[in-house]
C-alpha positions in Angstrom: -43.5 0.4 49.3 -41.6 -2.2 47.0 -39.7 -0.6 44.2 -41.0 -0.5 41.0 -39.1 -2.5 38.4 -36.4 -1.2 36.4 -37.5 -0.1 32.9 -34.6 -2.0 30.8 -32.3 0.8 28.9 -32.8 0.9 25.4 -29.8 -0.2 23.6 -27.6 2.8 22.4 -26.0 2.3 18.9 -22.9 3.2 19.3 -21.7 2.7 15.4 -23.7 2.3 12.4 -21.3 0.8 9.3 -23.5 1.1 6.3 -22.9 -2.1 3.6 -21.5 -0.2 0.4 -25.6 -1.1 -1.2 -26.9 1.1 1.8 -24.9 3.7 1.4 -26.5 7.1 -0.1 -24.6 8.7 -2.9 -23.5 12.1 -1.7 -22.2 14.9 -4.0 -19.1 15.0 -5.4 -17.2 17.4 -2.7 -14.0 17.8 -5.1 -12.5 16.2 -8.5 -8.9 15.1 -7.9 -8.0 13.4 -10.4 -4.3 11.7 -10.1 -2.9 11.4 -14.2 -0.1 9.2 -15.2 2.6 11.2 -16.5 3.5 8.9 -18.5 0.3 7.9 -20.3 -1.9 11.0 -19.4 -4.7 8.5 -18.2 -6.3 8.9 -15.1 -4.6 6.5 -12.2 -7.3 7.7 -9.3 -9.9 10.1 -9.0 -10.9 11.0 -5.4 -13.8 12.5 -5.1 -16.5 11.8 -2.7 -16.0 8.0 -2.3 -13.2 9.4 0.0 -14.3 11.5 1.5 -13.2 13.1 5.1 -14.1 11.2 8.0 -14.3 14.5 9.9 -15.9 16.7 7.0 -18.4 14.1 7.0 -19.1 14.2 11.1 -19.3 18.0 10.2 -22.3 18.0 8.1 -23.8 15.4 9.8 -23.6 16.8 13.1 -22.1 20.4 13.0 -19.2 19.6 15.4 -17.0 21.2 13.1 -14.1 19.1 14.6 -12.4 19.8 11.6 -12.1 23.4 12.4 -9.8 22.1 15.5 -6.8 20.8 14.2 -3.7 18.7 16.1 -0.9 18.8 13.4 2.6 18.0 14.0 5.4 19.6 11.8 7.9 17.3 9.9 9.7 19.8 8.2 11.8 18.8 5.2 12.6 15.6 5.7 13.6 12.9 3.3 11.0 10.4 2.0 11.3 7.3 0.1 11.2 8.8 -2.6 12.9 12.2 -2.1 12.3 15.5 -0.3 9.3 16.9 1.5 9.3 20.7 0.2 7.9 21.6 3.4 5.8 24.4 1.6 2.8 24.4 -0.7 -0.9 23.0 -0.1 -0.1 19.1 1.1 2.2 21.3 4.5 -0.2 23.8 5.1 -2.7 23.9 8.2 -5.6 22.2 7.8 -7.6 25.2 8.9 -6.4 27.0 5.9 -6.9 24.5 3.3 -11.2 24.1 4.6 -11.2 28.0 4.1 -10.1 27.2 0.3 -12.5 24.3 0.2 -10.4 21.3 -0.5 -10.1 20.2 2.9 -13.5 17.9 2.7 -11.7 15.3 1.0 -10.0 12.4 2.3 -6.8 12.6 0.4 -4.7 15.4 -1.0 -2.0 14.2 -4.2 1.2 16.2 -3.3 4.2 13.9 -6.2 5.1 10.8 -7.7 7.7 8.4 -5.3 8.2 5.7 -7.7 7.0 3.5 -10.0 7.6 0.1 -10.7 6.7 -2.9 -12.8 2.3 -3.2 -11.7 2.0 0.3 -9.5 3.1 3.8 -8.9 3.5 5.0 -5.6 2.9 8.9 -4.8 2.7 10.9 -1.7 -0.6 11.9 -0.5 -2.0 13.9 2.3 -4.6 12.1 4.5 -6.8 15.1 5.9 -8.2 13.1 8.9 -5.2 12.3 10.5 -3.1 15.4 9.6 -0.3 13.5 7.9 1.6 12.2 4.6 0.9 8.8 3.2 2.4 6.3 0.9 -0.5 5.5 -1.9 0.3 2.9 -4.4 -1.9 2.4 -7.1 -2.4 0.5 -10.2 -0.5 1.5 -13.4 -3.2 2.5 -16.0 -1.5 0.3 -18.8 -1.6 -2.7 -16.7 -5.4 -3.0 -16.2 -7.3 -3.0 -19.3 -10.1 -3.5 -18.6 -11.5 -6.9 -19.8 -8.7 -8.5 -20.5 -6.7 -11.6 -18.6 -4.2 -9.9 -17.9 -5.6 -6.9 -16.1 -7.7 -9.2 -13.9 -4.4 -11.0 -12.9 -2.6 -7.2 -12.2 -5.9 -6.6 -10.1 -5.9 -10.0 -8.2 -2.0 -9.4 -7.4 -2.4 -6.1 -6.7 -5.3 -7.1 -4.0 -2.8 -9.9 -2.7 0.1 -7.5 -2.2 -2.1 -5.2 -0.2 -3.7 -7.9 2.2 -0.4 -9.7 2.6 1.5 -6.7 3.5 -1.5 -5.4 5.7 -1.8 -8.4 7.6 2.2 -9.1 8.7 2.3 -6.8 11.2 5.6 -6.6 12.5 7.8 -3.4 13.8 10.5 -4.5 10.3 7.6 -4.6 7.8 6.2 -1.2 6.2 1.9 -1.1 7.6 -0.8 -0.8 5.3 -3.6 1.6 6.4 -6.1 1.6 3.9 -7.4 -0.1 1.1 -9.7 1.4 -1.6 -11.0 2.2 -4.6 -12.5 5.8 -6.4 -16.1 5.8 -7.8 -14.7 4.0 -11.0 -13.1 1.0 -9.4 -9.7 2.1 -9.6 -7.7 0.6 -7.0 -5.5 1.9 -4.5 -4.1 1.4 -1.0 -2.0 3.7 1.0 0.7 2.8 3.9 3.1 4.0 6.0 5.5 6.8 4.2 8.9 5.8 5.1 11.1 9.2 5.8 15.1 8.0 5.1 16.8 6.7 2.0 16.8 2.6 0.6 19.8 0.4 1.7 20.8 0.7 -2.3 21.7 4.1 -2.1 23.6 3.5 1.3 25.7 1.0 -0.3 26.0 3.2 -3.3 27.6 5.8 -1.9 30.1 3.3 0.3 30.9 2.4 -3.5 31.7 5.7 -3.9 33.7 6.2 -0.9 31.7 8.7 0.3 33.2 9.9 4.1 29.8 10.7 5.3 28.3 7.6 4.6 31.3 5.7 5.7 31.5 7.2 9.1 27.6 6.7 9.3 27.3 3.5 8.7 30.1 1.1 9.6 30.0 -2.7 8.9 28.6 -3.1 12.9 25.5 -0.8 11.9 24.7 -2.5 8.7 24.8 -5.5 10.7 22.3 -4.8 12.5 19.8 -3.6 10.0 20.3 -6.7 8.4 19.6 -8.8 11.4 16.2 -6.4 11.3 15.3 -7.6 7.8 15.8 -11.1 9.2 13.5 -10.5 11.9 11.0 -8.7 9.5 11.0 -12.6 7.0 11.0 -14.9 9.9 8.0 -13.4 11.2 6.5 -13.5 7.5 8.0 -16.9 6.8 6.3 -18.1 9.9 2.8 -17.0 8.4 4.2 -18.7 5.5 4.3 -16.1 3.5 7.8 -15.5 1.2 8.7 -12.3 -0.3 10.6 -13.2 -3.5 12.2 -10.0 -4.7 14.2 -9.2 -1.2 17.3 -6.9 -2.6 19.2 -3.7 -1.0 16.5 -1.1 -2.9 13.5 -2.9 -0.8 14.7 -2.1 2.4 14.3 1.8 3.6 16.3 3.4 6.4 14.7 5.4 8.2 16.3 8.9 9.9 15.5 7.1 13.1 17.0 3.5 13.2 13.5 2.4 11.4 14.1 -0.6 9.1 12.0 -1.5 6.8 11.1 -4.2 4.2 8.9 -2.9 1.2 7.2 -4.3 -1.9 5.4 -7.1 -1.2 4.3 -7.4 -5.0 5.8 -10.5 -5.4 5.1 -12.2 -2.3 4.0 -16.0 -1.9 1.4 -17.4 0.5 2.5 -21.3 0.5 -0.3 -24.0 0.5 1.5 -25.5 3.6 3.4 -24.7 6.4 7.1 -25.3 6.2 9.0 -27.4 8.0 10.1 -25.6 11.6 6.7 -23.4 11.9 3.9 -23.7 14.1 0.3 -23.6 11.9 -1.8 -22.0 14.4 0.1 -18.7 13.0 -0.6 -19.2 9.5 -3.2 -17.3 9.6 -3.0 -15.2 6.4 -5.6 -14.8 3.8 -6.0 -13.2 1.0 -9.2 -13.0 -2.0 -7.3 -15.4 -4.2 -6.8 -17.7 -1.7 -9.9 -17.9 -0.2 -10.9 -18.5 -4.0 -8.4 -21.4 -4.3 -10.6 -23.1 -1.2 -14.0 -23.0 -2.0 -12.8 -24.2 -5.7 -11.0 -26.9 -4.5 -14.2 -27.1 -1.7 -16.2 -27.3 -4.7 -14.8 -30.3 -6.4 -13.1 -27.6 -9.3 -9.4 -27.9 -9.8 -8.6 -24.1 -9.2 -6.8 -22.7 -12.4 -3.0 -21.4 -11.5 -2.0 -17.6 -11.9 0.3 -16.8 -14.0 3.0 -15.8 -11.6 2.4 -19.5 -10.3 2.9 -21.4 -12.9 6.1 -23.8 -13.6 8.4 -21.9 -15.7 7.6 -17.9 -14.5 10.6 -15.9 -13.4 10.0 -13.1 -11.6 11.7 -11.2 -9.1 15.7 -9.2 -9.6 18.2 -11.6 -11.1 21.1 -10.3 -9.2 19.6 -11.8 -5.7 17.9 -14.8 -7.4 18.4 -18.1 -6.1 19.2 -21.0 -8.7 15.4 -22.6 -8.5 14.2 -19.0 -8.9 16.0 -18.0 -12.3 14.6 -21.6 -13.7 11.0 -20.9 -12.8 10.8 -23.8 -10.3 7.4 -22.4 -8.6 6.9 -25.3 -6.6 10.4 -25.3 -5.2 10.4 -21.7 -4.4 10.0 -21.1 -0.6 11.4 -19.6 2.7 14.8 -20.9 1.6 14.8 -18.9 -1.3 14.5 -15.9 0.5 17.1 -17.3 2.3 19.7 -17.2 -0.8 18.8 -13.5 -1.5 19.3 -12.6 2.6 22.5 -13.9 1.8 23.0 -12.1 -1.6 22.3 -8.7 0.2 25.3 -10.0 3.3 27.5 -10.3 0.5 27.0 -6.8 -1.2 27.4 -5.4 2.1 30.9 -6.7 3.0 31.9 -6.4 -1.1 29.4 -3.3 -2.2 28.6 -5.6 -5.5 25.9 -8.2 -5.9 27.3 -12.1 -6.1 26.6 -12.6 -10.0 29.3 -10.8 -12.0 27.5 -11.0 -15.3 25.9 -8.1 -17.1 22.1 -7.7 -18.5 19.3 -9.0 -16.9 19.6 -12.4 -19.2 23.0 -13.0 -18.8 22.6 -12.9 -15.0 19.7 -14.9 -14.8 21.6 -17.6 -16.9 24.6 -17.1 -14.6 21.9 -17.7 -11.5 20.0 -20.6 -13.0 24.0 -22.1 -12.7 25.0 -21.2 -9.3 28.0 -19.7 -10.0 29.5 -17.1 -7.6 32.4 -15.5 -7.3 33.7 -15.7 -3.4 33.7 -12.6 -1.9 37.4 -12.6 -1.4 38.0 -13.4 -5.4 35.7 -10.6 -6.1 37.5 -7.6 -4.4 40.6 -9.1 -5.8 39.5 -8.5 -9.5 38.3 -4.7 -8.5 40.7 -1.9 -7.9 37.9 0.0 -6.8 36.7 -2.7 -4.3 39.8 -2.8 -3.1 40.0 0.8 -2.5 37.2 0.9 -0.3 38.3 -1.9 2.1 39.6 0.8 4.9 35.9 0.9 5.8 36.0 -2.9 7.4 37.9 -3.8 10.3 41.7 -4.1 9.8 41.2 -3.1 6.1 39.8 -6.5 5.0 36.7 -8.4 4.5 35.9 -9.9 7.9 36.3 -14.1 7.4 33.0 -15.2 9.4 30.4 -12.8 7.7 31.7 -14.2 4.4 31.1 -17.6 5.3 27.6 -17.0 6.7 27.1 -15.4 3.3 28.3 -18.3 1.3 26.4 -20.6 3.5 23.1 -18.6 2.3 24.0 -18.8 -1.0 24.8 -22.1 -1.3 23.4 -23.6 -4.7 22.0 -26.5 -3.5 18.6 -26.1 -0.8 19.7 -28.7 1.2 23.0 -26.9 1.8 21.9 -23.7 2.8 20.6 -22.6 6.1 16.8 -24.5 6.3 15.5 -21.2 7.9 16.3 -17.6 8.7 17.0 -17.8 12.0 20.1 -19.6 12.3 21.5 -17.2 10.0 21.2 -14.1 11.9 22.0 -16.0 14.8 25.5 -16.4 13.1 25.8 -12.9 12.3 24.8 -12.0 15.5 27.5 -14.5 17.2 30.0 -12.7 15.0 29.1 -9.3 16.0 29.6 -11.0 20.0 32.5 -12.5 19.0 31.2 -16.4 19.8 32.0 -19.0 17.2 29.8 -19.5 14.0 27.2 -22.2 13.4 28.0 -22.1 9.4 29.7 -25.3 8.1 33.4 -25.2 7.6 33.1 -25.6 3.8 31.9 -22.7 3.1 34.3 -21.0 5.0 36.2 -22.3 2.0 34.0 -21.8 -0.4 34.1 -17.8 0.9 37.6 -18.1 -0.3 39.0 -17.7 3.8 42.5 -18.7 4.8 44.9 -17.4 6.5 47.0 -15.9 4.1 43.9 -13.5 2.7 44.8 -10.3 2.2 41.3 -9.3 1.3 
């Protein structure tokens, strides 16, 4: 008897993602609203537009996985932006928060990290996964609603997001979610970085603090920077440049973790740089997508406001000279290569490079490219001075000076023309091989033999 023919299996969904038209309003489980302290408006309000993954799965299908939790305990550990308590609703088991009936939604607010000049940042407990998050989202008084300049702190706020979620690298902090509450209110939430920023580290060196010293000699802070050259090669290769890299954007984590934060300012270039391969320039972002079909379309695309000739924006003490004049169209990887070279120096001298004061004053003395050689600049300190015993044989070490002054070099076309030989020179220095950095700027450094510094 021939076998009968096989009836074809019916195709099993296996996921159905609904488009945010097909999706059927649900009730509001909770009402967390998140209010700036500052200007007692509402930042966020999570309610059932995030809503548990889990919960939902619950009501859908009376697992209860939610009822079966796998939670690891952190303990009091530092954060970015200070000290888990270890205690109250965001560290208890998640068992215990469903029997009080917050545990249905997404995201618990626990405090405020930071703020700065577009967003505030604030710790948050994500439900599904049992752990804290980093949520940054937009500061209520700079998105009026209607207005030019909201859209633009909306657009760049986007950007930041998608740029920093797309360079994924093991030196750059990951972005896990982004999205918005029931009024359109923006967030998006990333890895929370447990440790303390490179700024306080250097600090407290400053201070001559004997913990700090004996935790992180000049060989260790080495090597983190040669991690936060790793972290903009990788993003300079998908052509991206950061534009505010200083000490307080780097976080060191309890673990060795290095990590380069706050992409706010960050640059997607129109064109790969010389030295990069463009089959990896593969980031894109709303407003660049934009920018195409305009351009596509025969329509000149109108320029932002943070790309326009003539905006300065970033820190002025780790500004390179085409940054402080607003040169857009000169600012690239090379500029990030000057502040990489501002952050060497404050490491060997524990002061930025500019010696002037106020923000103006410093972004005059920047637009000029003049420094002070590192050498010179412990020389006018006493306190500087004083905390030379950290370094090897009591001085600033000749080479990572040089590699310094090479960075910062005033001129483009005299500074390193990528990261990489850079931190290959810091990295010969460490294995005691010679230096690739030109001999004048071993003088420029202030090196000779007779240094006492």
């Amino acid at each position: 008897m021939a076998d009968e023919p096989k009836k074809p299996q019916r195709p099993e969904t296996l996921l159905n993602i609904p488009s945010a038209g097909d999706d059927q309003p649900g009730e509001t489980l909770l009402n967390l609203e998140i209010a700036d302290p500052q200007s007692g408006e509402t930042l966020l309000e999570l309610s059932s537009a995030s809503e548990s993954v889990l919960s939902r799965v619950d009501r859908s299908t009376g697992a209860q996985l939610s009822t079966k939790p796998v939670e690891l305990k952190t303990g009091d550990m530092h954060t970015a932006g200070g000290t888990s308590s270890g205690a109250g609703k965001s560290s208890r088991g998640f068992t215990d928060r469903l029997k009080d009936g917050v545990s249905a939604h997404k995201y618990e607010p626990d405090r405020e990290l930071g703020r700065g000049g577009m967003g505030v940042v604030l710790s948050v407990r994500d439900n599904d996964l049992r752990r804290e998050v980093a949520m940054k989202v937009v500061r209520s008084d700079r998105v009026k609603h209607g207005s030019a300049a909201g859209e633009l702190a909306l657009r760049r706020f986007i950007e930041e997001a998608q740029i920093t979620g797309q360079l994924e690298h093991p030196n750059i902090v990951p972005v896990h979610e982004l999205g918005a509450d029931a009024h359109g209110r923006i967030f998006f939430t990333m890895k929370l970085v447990r440790g303390k920023p490179l700024s306080d580290i250097i600090r407290e060196l400053r201070r001559g603090d004997a913990t700090t010293e004996a935790e992180y000699p000049l060989d260790r802070l080495l090597q983190i920077f040669m991690k936060v050259c790793d972290a903009l090669s990788f993003a300079h290769a998908h052509n991206v440049v950061h534009r505010d890299l200083k000490p307080e954007n780097i976080m060191i984590g309890r673990f060795g973790e290095v990590m380069v934060m706050d992409w706010g300012l960050a640059r997607l270039l129109d064109q790969p740089d010389r030295g990069f391969d463009a089959a990896v320039n593969v980031i894109e972002t709303d407003s660049r997508v934009r920018k195409i079909e305009e351009s596509e379309s025969g329509h000149a695309p109108a320029p932002s406001a943070l790309s326009m000739e003539g905006t300065v924006a970033g820190t002025p003490a780790y500004m390179a000279p085409e940054q402080a004049l607003g040169e857009i169209s000169r600012i690239d990887q090379q500029t990030d290569v000057f502040a990489l070279g501002a952050i060497l120096y404050e490491i060997l001298v524990l002061r930025p490079p500019y010696t002037a004061t106020g923000g103006t004053n410093v972004i005059e003395q920047a637009a000029q490219g003049e420094l002070t050689s590192p050498f010179e600049r412990v020389a006018q300190d006493e306190q500087l001075r004083e905390r030379l015993s950290r370094l090897p044989g009591g001085r600033i070490p000749p080479e990572p000076a040089s590699v310094a002054m090479h960075a910062l070099a005033k001129h483009k076309e005299d500074r390193y023309e990528t990261v990489q030989p850079l931190k290959e020179d810091v990295e010969n220095y460490a294995a005691g091989l010679p230096l690739r950095a030109h001999p004048a700027f071993t003088k420029s450094a202030g090196c000779t033999t007779t240094d006492g510094f």
